[in-house]
GUTORLUM-217148 format. One line per field, with one value per residue (C-alpha): y, x, z; residue in three letters; residue number from 1. Coordinates in nm, 3 decimals, decimal comma. Layout:
BEGIN
yy	[Y | ...]
xx	[X | ...]
zz	[Z | ...]
r	[ALA | ...]
k	[NUM | ...]
//
This chain:
BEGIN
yy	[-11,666 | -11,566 | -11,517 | -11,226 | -11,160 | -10,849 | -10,659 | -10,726 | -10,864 | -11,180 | -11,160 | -11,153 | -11,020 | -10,670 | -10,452 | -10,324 | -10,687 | -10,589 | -10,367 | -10,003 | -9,674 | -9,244 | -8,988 | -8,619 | -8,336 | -8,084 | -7,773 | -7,432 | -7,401 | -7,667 | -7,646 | -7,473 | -7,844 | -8,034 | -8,003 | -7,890 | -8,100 | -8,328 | -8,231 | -8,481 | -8,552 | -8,826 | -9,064 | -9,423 | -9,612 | -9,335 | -9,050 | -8,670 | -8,486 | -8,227 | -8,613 | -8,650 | -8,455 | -8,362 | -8,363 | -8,715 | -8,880 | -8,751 | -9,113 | -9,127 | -9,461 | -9,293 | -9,041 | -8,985 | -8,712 | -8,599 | -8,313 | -8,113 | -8,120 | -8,367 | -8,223 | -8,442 | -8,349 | -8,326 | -8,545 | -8,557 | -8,826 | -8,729 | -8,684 | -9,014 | -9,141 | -8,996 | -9,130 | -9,446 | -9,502 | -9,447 | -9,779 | -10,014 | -10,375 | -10,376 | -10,117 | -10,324 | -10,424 | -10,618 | -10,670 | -10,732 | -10,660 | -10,310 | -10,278 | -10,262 | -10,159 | -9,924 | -9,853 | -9,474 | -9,228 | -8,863 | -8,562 | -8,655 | -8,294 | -8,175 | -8,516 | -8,359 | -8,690 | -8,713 | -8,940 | -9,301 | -9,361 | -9,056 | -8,961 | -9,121 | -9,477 | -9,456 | -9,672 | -9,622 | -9,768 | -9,743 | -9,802 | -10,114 | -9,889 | -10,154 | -10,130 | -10,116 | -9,968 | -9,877 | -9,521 | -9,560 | -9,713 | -9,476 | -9,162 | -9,389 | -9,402 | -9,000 | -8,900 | -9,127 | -9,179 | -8,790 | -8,721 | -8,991 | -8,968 | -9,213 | -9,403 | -9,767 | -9,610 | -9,638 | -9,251 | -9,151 | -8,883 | -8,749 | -8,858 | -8,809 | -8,795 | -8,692 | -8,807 | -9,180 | -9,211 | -9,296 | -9,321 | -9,300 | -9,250 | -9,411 | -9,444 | -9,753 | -10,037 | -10,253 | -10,548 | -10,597 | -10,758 | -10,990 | -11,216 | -11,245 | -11,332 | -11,577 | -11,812 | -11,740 | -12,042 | -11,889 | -11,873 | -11,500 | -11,463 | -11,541 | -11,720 | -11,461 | -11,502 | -11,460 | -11,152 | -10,946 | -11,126 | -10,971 | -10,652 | -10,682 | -10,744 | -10,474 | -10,205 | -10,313 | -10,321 | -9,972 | -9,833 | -9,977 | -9,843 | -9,501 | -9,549 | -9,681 | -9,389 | -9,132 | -8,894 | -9,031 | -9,422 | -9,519 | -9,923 | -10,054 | -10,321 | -10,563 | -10,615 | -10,912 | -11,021 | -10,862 | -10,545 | -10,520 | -10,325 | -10,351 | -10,086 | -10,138 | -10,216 | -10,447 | -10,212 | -10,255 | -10,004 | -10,062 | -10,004 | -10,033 | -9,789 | -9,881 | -10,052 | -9,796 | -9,651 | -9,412 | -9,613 | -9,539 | -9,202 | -9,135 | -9,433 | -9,679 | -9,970 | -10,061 | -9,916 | -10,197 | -10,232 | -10,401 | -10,696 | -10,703 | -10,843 | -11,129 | -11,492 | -11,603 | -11,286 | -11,096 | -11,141 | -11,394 | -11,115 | -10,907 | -11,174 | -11,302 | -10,978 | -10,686 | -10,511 | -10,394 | -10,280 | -10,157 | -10,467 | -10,613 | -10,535 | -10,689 | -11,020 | -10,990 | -10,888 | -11,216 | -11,396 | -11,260 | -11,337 | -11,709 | -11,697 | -11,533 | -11,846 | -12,039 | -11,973 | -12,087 | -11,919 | -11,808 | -11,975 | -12,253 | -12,491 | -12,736 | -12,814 | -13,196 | -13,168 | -12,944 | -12,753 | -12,539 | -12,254 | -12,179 | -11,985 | -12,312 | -12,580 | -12,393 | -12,170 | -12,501 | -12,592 | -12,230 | -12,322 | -12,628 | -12,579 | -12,900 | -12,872 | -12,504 | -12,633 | -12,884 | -12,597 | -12,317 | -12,274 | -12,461 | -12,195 | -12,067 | -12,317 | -12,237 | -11,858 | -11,808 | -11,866 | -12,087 | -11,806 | -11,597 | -11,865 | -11,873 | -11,538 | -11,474 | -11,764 | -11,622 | -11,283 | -11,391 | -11,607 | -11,291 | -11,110 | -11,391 | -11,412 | -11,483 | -11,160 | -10,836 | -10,706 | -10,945 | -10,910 | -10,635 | -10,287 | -10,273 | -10,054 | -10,319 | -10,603 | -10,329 | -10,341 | -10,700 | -10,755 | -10,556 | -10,715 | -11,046 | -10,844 | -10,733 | -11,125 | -11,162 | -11,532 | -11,764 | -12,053 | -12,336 | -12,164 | -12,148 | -12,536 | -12,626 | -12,408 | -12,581 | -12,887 | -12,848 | -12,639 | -12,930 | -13,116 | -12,824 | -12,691 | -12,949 | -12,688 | -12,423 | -12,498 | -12,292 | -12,064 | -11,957 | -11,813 | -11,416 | -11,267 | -11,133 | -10,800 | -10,779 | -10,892 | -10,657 | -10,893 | -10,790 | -10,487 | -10,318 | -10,135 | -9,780]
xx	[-0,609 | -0,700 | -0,475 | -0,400 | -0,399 | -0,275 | 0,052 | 0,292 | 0,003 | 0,084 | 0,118 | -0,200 | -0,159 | -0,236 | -0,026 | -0,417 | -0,460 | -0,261 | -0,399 | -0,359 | -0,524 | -0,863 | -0,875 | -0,993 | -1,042 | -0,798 | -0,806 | -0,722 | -0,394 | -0,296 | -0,454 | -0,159 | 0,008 | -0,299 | -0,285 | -0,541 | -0,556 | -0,310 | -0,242 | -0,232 | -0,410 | -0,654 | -0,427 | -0,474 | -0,481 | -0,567 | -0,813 | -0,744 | -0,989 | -1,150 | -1,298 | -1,469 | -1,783 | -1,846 | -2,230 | -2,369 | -2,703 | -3,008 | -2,905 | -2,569 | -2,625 | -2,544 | -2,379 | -2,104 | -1,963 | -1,733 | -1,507 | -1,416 | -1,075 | -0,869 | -0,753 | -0,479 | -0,145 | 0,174 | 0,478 | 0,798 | 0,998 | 1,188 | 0,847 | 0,748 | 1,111 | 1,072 | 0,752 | 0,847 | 1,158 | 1,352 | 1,134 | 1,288 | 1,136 | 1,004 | 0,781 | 0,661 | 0,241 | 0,278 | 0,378 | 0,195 | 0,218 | 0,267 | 0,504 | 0,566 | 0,313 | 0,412 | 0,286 | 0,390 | 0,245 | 0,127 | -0,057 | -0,422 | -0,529 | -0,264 | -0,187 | 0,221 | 0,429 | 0,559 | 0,785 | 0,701 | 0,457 | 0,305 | -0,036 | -0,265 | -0,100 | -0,131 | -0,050 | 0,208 | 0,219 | 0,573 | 0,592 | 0,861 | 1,071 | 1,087 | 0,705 | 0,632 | 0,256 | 0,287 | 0,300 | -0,030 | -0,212 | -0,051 | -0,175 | -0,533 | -0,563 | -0,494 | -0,737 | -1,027 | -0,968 | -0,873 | -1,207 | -1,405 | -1,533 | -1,771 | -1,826 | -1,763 | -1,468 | -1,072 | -0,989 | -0,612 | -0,512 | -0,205 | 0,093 | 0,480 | 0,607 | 0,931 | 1,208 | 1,128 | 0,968 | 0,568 | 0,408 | 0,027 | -0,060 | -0,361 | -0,608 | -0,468 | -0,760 | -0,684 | -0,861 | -0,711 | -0,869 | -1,168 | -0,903 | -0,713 | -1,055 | -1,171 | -0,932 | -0,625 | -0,621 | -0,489 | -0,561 | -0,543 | -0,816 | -1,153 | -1,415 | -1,613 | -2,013 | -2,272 | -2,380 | -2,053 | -2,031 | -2,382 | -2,237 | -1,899 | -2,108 | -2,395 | -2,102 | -1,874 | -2,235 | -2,326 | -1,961 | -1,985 | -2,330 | -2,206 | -1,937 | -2,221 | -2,469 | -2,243 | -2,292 | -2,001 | -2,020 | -1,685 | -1,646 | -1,381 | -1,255 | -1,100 | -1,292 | -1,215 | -1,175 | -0,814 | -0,927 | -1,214 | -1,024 | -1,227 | -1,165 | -1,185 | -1,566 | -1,559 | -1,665 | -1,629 | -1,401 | -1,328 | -0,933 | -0,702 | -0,835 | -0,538 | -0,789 | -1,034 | -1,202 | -1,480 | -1,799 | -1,943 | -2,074 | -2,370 | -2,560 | -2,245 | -2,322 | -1,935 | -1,610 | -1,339 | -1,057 | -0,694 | -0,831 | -0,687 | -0,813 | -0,837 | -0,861 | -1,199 | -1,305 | -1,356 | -1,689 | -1,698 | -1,785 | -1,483 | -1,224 | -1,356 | -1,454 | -1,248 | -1,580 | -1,640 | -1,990 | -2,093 | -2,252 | -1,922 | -1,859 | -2,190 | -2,031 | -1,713 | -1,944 | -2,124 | -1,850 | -1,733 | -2,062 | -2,024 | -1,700 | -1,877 | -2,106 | -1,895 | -1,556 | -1,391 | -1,213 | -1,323 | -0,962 | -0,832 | -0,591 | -0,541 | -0,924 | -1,002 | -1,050 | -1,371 | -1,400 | -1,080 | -1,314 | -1,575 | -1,846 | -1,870 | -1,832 | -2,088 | -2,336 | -2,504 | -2,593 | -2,725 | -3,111 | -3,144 | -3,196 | -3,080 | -2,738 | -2,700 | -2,705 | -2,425 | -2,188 | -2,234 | -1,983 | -1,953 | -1,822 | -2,137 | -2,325 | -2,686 | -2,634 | -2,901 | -3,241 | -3,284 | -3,510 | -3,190 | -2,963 | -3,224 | -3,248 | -2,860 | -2,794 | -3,122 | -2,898 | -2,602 | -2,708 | -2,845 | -2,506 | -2,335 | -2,587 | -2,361 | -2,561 | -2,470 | -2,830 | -3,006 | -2,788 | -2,951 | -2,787 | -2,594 | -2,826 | -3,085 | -2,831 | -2,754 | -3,167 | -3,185 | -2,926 | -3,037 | -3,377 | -3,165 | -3,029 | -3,361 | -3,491 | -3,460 | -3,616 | -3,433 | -3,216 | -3,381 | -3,745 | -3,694 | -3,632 | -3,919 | -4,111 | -3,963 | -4,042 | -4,379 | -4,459 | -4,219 | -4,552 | -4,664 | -4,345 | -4,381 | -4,645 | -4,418 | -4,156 | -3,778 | -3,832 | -4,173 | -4,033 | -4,026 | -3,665 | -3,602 | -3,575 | -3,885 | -4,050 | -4,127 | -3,950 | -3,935 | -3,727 | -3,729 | -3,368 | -3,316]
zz	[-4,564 | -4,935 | -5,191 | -5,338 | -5,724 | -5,925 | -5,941 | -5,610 | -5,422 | -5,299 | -4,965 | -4,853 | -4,538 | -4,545 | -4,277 | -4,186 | -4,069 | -3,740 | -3,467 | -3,582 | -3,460 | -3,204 | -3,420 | -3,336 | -3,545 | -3,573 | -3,386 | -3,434 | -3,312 | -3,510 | -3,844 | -3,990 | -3,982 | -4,135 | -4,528 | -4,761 | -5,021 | -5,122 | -5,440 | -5,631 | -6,008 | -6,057 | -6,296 | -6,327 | -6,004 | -5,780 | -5,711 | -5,728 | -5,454 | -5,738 | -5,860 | -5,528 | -5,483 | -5,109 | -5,146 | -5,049 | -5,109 | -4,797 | -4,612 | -4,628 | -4,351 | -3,994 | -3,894 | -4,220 | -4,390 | -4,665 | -4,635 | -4,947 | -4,896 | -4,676 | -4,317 | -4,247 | -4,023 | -4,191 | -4,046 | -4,098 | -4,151 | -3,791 | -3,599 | -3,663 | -3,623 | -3,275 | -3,202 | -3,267 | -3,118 | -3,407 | -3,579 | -3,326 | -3,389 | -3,001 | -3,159 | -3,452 | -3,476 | -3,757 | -4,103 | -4,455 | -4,810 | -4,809 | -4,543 | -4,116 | -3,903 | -3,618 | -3,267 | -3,252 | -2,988 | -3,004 | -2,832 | -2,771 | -2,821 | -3,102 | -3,262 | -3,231 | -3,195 | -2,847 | -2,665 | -2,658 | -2,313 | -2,311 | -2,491 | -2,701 | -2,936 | -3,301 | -3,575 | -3,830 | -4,197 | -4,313 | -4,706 | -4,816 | -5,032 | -5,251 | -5,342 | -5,708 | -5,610 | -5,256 | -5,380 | -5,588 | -5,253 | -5,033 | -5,274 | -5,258 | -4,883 | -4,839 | -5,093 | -4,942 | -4,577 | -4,581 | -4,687 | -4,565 | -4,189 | -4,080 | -3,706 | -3,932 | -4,160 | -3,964 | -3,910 | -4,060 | -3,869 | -4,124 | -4,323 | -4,392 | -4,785 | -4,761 | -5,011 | -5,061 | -4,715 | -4,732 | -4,416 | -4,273 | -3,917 | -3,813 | -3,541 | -3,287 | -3,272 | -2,983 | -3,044 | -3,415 | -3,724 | -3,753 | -3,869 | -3,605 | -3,330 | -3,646 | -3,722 | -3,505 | -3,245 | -2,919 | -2,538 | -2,560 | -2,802 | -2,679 | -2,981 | -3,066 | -2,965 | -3,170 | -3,072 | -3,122 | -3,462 | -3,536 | -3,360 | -3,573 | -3,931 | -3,909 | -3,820 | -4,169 | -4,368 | -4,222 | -4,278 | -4,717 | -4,728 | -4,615 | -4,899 | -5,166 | -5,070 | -5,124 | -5,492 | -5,595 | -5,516 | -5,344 | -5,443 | -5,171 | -5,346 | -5,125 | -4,881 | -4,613 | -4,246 | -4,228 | -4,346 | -4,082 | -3,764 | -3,401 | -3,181 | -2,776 | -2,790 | -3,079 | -3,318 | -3,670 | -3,851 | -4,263 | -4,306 | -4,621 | -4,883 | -5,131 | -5,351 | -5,343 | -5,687 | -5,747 | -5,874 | -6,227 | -6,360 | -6,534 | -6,683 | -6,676 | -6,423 | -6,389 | -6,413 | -6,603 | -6,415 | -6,341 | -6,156 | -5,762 | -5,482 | -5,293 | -5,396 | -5,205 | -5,170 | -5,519 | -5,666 | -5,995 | -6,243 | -6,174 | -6,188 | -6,470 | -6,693 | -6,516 | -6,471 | -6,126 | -5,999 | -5,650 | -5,564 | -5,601 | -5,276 | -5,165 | -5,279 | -5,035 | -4,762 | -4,808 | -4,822 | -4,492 | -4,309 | -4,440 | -4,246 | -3,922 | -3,942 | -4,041 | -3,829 | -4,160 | -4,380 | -4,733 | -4,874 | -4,729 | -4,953 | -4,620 | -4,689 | -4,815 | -5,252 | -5,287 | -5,017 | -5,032 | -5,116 | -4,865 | -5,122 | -5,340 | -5,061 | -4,834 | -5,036 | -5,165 | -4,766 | -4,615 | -4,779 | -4,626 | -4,225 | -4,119 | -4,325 | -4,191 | -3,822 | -3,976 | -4,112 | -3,819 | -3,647 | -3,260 | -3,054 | -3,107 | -2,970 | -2,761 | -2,876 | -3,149 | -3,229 | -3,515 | -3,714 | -3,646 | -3,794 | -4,124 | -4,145 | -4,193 | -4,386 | -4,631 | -4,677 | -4,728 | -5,020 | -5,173 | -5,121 | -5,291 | -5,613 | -5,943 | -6,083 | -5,913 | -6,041 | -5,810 | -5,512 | -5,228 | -5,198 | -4,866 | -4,719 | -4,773 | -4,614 | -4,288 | -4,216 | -4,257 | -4,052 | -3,780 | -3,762 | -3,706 | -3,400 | -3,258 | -3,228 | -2,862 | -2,914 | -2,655 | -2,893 | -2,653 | -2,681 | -3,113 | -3,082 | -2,924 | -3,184 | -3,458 | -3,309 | -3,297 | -3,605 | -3,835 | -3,968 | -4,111 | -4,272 | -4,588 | -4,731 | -4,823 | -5,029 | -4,968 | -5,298 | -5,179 | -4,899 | -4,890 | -4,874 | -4,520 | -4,692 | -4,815 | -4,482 | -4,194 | -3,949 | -3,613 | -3,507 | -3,898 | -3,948 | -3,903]
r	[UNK | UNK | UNK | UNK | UNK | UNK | UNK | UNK | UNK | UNK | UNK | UNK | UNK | UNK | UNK | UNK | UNK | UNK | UNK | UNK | UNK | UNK | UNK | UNK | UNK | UNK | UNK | UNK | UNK | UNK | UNK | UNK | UNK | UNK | UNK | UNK | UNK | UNK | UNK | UNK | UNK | UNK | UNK | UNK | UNK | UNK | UNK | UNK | UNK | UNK | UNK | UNK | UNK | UNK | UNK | UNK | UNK | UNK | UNK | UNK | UNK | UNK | UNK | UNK | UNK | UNK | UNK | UNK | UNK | UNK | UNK | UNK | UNK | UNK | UNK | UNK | UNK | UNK | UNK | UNK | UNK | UNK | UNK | UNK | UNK | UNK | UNK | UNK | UNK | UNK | UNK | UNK | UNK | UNK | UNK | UNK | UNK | UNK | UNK | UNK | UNK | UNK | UNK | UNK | UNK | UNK | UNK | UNK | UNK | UNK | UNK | UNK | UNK | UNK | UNK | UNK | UNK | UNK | UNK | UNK | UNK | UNK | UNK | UNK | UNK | UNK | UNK | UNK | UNK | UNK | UNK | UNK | UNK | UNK | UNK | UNK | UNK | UNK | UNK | UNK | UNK | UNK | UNK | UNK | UNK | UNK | UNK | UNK | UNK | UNK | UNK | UNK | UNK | UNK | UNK | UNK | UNK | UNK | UNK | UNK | UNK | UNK | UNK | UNK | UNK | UNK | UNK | UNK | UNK | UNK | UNK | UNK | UNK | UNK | UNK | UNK | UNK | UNK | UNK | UNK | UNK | UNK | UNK | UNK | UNK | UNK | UNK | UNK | UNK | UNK | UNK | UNK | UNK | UNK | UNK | UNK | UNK | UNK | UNK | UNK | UNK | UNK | UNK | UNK | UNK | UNK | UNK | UNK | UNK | UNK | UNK | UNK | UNK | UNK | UNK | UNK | UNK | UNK | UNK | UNK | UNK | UNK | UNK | UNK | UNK | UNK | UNK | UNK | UNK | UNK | UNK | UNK | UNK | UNK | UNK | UNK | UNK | UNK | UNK | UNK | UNK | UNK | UNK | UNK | UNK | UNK | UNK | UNK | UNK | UNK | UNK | UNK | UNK | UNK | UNK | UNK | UNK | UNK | UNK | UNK | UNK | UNK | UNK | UNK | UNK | UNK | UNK | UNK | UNK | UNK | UNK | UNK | UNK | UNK | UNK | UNK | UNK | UNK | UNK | UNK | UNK | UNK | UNK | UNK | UNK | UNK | UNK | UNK | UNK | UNK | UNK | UNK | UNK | UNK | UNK | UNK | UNK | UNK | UNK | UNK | UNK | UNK | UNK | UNK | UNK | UNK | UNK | UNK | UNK | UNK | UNK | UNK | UNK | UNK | UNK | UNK | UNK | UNK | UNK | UNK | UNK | UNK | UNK | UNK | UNK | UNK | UNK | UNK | UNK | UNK | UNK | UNK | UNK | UNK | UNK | UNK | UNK | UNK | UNK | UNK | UNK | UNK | UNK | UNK | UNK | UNK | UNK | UNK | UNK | UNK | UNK | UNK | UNK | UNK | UNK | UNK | UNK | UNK | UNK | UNK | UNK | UNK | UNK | UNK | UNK | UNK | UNK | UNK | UNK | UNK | UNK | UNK | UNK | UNK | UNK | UNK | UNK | UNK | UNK | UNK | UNK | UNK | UNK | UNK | UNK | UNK | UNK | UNK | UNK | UNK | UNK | UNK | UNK | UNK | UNK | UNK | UNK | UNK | UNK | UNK | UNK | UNK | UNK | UNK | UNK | UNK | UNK | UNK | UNK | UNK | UNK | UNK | UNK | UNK]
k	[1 | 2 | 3 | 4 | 5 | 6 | 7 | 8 | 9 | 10 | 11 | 12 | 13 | 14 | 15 | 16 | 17 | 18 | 19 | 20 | 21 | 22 | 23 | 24 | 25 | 26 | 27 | 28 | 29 | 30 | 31 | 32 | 33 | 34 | 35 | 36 | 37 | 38 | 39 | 40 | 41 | 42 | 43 | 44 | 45 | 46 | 47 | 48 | 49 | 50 | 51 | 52 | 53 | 54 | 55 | 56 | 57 | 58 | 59 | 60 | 61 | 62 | 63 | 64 | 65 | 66 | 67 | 68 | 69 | 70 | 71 | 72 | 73 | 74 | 75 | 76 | 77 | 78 | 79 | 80 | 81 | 82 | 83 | 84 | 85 | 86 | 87 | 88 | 89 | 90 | 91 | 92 | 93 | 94 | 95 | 96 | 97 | 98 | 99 | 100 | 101 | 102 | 103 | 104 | 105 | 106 | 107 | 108 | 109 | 110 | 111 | 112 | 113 | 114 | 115 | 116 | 117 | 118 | 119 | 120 | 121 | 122 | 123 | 124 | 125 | 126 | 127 | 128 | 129 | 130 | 131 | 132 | 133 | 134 | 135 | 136 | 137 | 138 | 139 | 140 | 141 | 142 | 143 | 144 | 145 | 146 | 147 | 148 | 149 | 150 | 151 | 152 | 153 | 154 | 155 | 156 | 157 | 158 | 159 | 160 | 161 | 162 | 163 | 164 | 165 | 166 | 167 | 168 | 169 | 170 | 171 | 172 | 173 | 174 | 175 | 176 | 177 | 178 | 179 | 180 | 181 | 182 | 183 | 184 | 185 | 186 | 187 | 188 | 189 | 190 | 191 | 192 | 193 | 194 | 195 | 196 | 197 | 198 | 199 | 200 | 201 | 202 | 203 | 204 | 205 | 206 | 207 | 208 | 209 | 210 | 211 | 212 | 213 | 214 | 215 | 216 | 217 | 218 | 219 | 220 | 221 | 222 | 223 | 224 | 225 | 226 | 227 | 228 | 229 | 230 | 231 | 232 | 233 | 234 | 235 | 236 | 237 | 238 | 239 | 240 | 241 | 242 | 243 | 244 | 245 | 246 | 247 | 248 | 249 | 250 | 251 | 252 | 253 | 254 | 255 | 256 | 257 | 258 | 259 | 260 | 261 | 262 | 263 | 264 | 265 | 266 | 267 | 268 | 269 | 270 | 271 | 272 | 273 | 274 | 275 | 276 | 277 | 278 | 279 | 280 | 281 | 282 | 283 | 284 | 285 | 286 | 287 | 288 | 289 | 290 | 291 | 292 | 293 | 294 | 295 | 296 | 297 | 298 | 299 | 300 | 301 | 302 | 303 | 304 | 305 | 306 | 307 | 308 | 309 | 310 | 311 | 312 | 313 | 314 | 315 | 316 | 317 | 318 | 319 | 320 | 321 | 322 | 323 | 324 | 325 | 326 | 327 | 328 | 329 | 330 | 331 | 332 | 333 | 334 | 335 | 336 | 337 | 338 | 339 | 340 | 341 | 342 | 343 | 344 | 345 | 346 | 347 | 348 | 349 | 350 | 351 | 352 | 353 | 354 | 355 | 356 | 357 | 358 | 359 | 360 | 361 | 362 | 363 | 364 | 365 | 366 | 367 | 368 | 369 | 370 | 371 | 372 | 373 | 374 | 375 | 376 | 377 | 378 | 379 | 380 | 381 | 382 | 383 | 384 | 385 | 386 | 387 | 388 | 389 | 390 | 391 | 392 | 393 | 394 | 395 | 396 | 397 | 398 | 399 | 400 | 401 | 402 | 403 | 404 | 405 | 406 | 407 | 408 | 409 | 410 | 411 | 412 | 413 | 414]
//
């Protein structure tokens, strides 16, 4: 697991790392308990809604929208006390840096918190009180996630602030983080096929391109395994908006920064300079595709000398098709075609370009990536190909190759 780096970040285990929310609209009879706006003032470390514009670009990359003004239910402190059972450890989900994650339970229809067993299950962030800037990443989440709806985005469905309580009440995700099916060694978690890890990665590129597309660019921030949530069907939902800042304005390329984030993770420019561009995110996203090949993780200190970080161990090996074979990972075995293989490997070395100019936009990565999905080419049928077609692959050298973005490949994304 990566390390974390900025102020009271070091556990690196983000409370979104543990299964947490189904998330409905709210309806007439109970809008009176959603809030309008949250109220709060965009100061340093976290966004004020009259910032946010709702217009968004003509593709705003399936199916999202932005609502002026957050529609979130209200809780108090004793609702979600109730719901709960009064925060009773048999009721925990798990627990991270910015506090204990709760399995809580309301009305499916009203999203009132009812009696533990009956309903819908949510999930329930409850702030460490001792939290230097759990209030900053709590204010964070509201103002985006409020605002934010989108099929790849976790829904929050409201929030308690009440004294020095800080809670959010999420959507429940049954299946958990992309963490936990990765690198968590257990009988009860079943390796993770190709296919749903293609499934898993086009749904987190489609939900950041939805958050890059919009007027104002959203840049996420942090974005990792742990913070990728899969719902019942495996798919992908981006969770922990506590990092969360509005992209540059006008004809700035960056915004400069605090640097936070996650060792392994955080693209070289903005740990190194402060200065954080929307393609920053493209670099995490690469670096979280090397670990769906890869079944490593991006940080990994247990490693042997030179390898502890995946990027600088691996990157080096996805050109060369017989060393990619090498570094996939096994559970994967007899799953893909080796143009598939190629193909990924080819984008994620984009994503992961030192220079955020020449890495692809994330709408750009989505339509690669779902080309890659549309190759219905059987693995054993690819090998024979290459077999046969080997004497002639000397001709062509790797950096003459056309980027799989700028080919037509089969199946062309939406």
């Amino acid at each position: 697991m990566g390390n974390c780096f900025g102020a009271k970040l070091s556990n690196s285990k983000s409370s979104s790392t543990y299964p947490s929310f189904s998330a409905r609209p709210s309806t007439p009879d109970t809008s009176k308990s959603y809030s309008n706006g949250v109220g709060y003032s965009a100061t340093s470390g976290s966004i004020g809604c009259s910032n946010f514009s709702a217009a968004a670009s003509e593709d705003t990359c399936l199916n999202g929208e932005i609502l002026p003004i957050p529609n979130l239910k209200i809780y108090s402190f004793s609702d979600l006390k109730l719901s709960t059972k009064n925060f009773k450890p048999d009721s925990v989900l798990g627990i991270g840096g910015f506090g204990t994650v709760y399995k809580g339970w309301v009305d499916e229809k009203t999203l009132t918190p009812t009696k533990p067993g009956t309903g819908m299950i949510v999930a329930i962030k409850k702030l460490n009180s001792e939290s230097t800037q759990g209030f900053e990443e709590w204010q964070s989440e509201v103002n985006f996630l409020g605002r934010l709806s989108h099929p790849n985005l976790v829904k929050l469905l409201g929030y308690c602030h009440e004294d020095k309580e800080l809670l959010l009440v999420y959507e429940f995700m049954p299946k958990g983080s992309l963490e936990n099916h990765l690198f968590r060694r257990s009988a009860a978690i079943e390796p993770l096929s190709w296919d749903l890890r293609l499934k898993i990665a086009i749904g987190a590129a489609r939900g950041l391109a939805f958050l890059h597309t919009s007027e104002k660019k959203v840049i996420y921030r942090d974005f990792k395994a742990s913070n990728i949530l899969l719902d019942g069907n495996y798919n992908a939902k981006i969770s922990d908006f506590g990092l969360a800042k509005l992209g540059p304005s006008g004809s700035d390329s960056h915004v400069t920064t605090r640097v936070m984030g996650t060792y392994g993770y955080a693209a070289p420019e903005y740990v190194e300079t402060g200065h954080l561009y929307v393609k920053s995110d493209v670099y995490g996203f690469g670096v979280v595709v090397l670990e769906l090949l890869t079944g490593l993780r991006a940080l990994d200190t247990k490693r042997p000398n030179g390898q502890e970080k995946l990027v600088d161990w691996v990157k080096p090996m996805l050109s060369n098709k017989r060393k990619l074979k090498s570094i996939m990972d096994a559970r994967m075995e007899g799953q893909y075609s080796s143009k598939a293989a190629t193909l990924a490997a080819q984008i994620t070395l984009e994503c992961l370009e030192g220079d955020p100019k020449n890495r692809p936009s994330m709408k750009e990565v989505t339509n690669v990536l779902e080309q890659i999905e549309a190759i219905k080419e059987n693995p054993k049928e690819s090998k024979s190909k290459s077999e046969h077609s080997s004497s002639h692959r000397h001709r062509q050298s790797p950096r003459s190759r056309q980027s799989p973005r700028h080919t037509n490949g089969q199946g062309s994304g939406k």
